[in-house]
N, C-alpha and C positions, 0 to 999 in steps of 0.2 A: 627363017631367021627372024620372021616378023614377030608371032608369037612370044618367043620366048623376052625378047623386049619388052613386050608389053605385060606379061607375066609378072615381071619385075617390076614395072613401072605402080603396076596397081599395088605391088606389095607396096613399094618406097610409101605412096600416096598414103594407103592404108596405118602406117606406121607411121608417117606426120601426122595421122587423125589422132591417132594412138596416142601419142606425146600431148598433144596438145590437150586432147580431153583430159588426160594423166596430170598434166600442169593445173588445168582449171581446177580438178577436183582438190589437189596437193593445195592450192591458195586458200579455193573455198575451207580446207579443213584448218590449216592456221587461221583465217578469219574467225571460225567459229571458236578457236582457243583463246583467241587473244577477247575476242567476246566473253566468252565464261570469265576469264582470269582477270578482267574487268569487273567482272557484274560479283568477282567472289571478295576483289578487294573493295568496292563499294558495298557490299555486305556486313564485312568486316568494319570497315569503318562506319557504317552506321550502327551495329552492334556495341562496339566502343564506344562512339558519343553520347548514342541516346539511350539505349537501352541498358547497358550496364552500369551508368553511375545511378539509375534509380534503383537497381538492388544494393550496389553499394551504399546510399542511404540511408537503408535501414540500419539501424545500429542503436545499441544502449550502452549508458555509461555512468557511473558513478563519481560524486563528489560528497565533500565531506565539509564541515565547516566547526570549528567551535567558539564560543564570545569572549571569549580571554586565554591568553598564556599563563596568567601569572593571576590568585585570588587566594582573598584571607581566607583564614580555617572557618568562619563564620558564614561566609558566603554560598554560591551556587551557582554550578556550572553548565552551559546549555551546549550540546551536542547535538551536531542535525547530519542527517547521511539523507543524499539527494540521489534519485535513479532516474534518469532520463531517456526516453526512448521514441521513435518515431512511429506513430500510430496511436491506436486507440489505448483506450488500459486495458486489455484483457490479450491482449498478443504476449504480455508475457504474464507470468504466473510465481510468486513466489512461496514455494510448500514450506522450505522451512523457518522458522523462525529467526528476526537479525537478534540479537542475545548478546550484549556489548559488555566484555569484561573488562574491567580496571582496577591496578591495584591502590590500595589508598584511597576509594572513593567509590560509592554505591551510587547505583541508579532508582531516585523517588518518585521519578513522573515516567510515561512512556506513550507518545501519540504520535499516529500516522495521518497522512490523507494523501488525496489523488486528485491531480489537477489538468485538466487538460483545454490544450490550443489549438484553434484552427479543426477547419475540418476534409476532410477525404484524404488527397496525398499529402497534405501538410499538416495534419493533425500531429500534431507531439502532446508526448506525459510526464509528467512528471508525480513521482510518488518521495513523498518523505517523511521520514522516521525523527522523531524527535525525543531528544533522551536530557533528562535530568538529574545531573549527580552529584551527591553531597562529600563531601571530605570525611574520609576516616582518621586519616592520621597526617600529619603534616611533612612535607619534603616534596622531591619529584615522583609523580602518580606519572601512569602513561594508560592510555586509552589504547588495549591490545589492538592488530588488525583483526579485520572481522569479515570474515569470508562470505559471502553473497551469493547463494545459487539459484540459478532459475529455469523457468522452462519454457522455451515458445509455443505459440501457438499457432497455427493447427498440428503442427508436425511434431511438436512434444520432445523435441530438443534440449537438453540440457547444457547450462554455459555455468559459468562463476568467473566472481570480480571480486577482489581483493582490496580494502583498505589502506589506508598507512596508520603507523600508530601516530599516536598525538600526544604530546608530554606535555604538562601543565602543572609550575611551580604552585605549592601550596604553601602558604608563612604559617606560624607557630600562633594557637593561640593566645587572643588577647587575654595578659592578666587580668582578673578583680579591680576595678577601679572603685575607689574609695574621693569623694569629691569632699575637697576640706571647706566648702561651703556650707556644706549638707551635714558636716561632721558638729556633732550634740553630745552633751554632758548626758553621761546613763543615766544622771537623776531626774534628767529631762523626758528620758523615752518613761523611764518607771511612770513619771508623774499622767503625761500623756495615756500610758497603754491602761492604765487604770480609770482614769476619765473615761476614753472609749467605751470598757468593758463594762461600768454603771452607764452609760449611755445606752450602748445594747439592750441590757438589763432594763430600763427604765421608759425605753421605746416597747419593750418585749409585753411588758405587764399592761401599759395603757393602749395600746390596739391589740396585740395578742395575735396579730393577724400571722400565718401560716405562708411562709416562699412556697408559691408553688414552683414549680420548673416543669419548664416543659420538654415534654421528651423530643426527643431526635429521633427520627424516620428514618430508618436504615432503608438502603435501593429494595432489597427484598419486602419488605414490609410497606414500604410505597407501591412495587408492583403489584403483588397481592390484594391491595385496595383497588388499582387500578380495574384489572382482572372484574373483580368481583361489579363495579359501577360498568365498566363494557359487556358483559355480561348481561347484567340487567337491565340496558338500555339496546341489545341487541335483539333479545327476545330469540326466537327461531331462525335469524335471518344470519347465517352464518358468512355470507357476503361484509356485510356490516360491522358481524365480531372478528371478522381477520383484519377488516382496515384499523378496527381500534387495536387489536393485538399488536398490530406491525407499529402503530406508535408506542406502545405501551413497551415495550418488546429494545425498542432504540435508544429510549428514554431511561432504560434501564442501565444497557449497556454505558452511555456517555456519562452516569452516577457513578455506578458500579466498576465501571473500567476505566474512564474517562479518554473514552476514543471521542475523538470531533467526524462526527456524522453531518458532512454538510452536501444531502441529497444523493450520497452514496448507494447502489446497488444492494441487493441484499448478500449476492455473494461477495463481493470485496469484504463489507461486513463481517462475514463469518472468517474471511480471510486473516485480516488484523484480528480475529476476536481468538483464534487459531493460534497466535502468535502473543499471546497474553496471557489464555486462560489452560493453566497446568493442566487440568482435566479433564479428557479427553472424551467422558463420558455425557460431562454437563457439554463439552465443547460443540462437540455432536447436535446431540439434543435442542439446544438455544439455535444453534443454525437452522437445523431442518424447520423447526416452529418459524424462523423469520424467513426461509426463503418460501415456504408454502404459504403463509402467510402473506409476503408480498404477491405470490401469483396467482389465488383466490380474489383477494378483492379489485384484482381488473379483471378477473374472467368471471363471463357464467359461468352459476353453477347451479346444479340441482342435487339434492343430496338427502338422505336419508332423515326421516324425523327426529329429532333428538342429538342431532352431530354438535351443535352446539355446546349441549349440556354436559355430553361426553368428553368434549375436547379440553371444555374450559374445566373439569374437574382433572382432566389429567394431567392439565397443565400445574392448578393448583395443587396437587398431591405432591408435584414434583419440585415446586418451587418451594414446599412448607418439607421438605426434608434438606433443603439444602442450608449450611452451614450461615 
């Protein structure tokens, strides 16, 4: 009868060991959950404060402004469309051209530039379009919306932002004013307009001398000079004739188009110049010459005899066909 008691005894034993290690492990395993479940909502929470409001940061946006509601038929109106974004200027990209229609009023000036603040995560841009338009006809004109598309950068994303339009009272031309101060007996202008015309006459014969006038220098006709003097003060050192190119080249552009180049890249340049110039072929062309042009005269180069003489006659070929 001993045995079989003690049989039992060692089971019971063995079975409190059982429980007990079974408890310990069953604890340790909630520990370790309420661990995780801890370390997954302090995860979470720092994901949330710190790390997601600097992507939510990034962001662009659009405003608009014009310098009056209400202007005579005489006058002129200035429109500006503002793009703001956080980061450098080159995060975003705008291909297609801003193109501002309005009825009752044409656009005579058009100039951009790019400003930028701060630098590394706080850097911001700002680019703005500046438009000038004159009155066709008098009433309510409205400044259509104007769609805005663009593309980020590196991942080449496409978004668009939308305008509002903008109404702008024009009044009726001013009549003819006739000032009854100024107002003279016709036998007074006869008397006068014949005086003058012996006086002409009478100046004409005793110096004889010849008005010269002097001509006006169209942009093309300026460059071409330019060209020609960088050139020949360049010699073979084609290092030298890209640095004069590249001013020759901007100086154009800011006549010719009347963009404000104030220490602008060369591609932003071609960018606005893209968004001006109808022709796609000269559009081209003027880019590729400014942007190699600016990355020649910082860089060595070594390069074939005569590149000089080649480049600048192609260039002039191509500047003495155009319009």
């Amino acid at each position: 009868m001993c045995c079989p008691n003690l049989g039992l005894g060692r089971q019971l034993t063995y079975g409190y060991i059982d429980l007990i290690v079974f408890s310990r492990i069953t604890k340790l395993q909630r520990m370790v959950t309420v661990t995780i479940r801890r370390f997954t909502f302090l995860a979470y929470t720092f994901l949330g404060l710190v790390i997601l409001p600097q992507f939510g940061a990034a962001s662009i946006s659009v405003s608009q402004s014009v310098d009056r509601s209400e202007m005579a038929f005489e006058d002129t109106v200035n429109f500006q469309i503002s793009v703001i974004w956080d980061g450098p200027a080159y995060d975003y990209r705008f291909d297609k051209p801003f193109r501002v229609q309005a009825d009752r009023m044409k656009v005579t000036r058009f100039s951009s530039t790019v400003r930028s603040s701060g630098s590394g995560p706080d850097e911001k841009t700002t680019k703005f379009f500046e438009y000038q338009l004159t009155p066709l006809l008098s009433g309510m004109a409205t400044i259509e919306a104007l769609n805005i598309e663009y593309v980020t950068w590196p991942d080449s994303l496409t978004g668009i932002m939308v305008t509002d339009p903008v109404s702008i009272s024009i009044r009726k031309p001013l009549p003819p004013k006739l000032s009854e101060e100024n107002v003279m007996n016709s036998g007074w202008w006869a008397v006068i307009a014949v005086g003058l015309i012996g006086l002409g006459f009478g100046l004409y014969s005793i110096f004889k001398r010849k008005t010269s006038v002097e001509k006006v220098q169209s942009a093309r006709e300026k460059f071409l000079e330019e060209l020609d003097e960088v050139k020949r003060e360049s010699g073979s050192d084609l290092k030298k004739f890209q640095t004069g190119l590249y001013g020759s080249l901007t100086s154009y552009f800011e006549t010719k188009y009347g963009l404000k180049i104030d220490n602008q890249t060369a591609d932003l340049i071609a960018s606005e110049l893209d968004q001006i110039e109808p022709d796609q072929t000269v559009n081209r062309t003027l880019a590729d010459w400014l942007i190699r042009a600016e990355k020649e005269k910082y860089a060595p180069l070594t390069t074939s005899p005569g590149e000089v003489t080649r480049l600048a006659s192609e260039i002039k070929q191509f500047f003495e066909r155009m319009k």
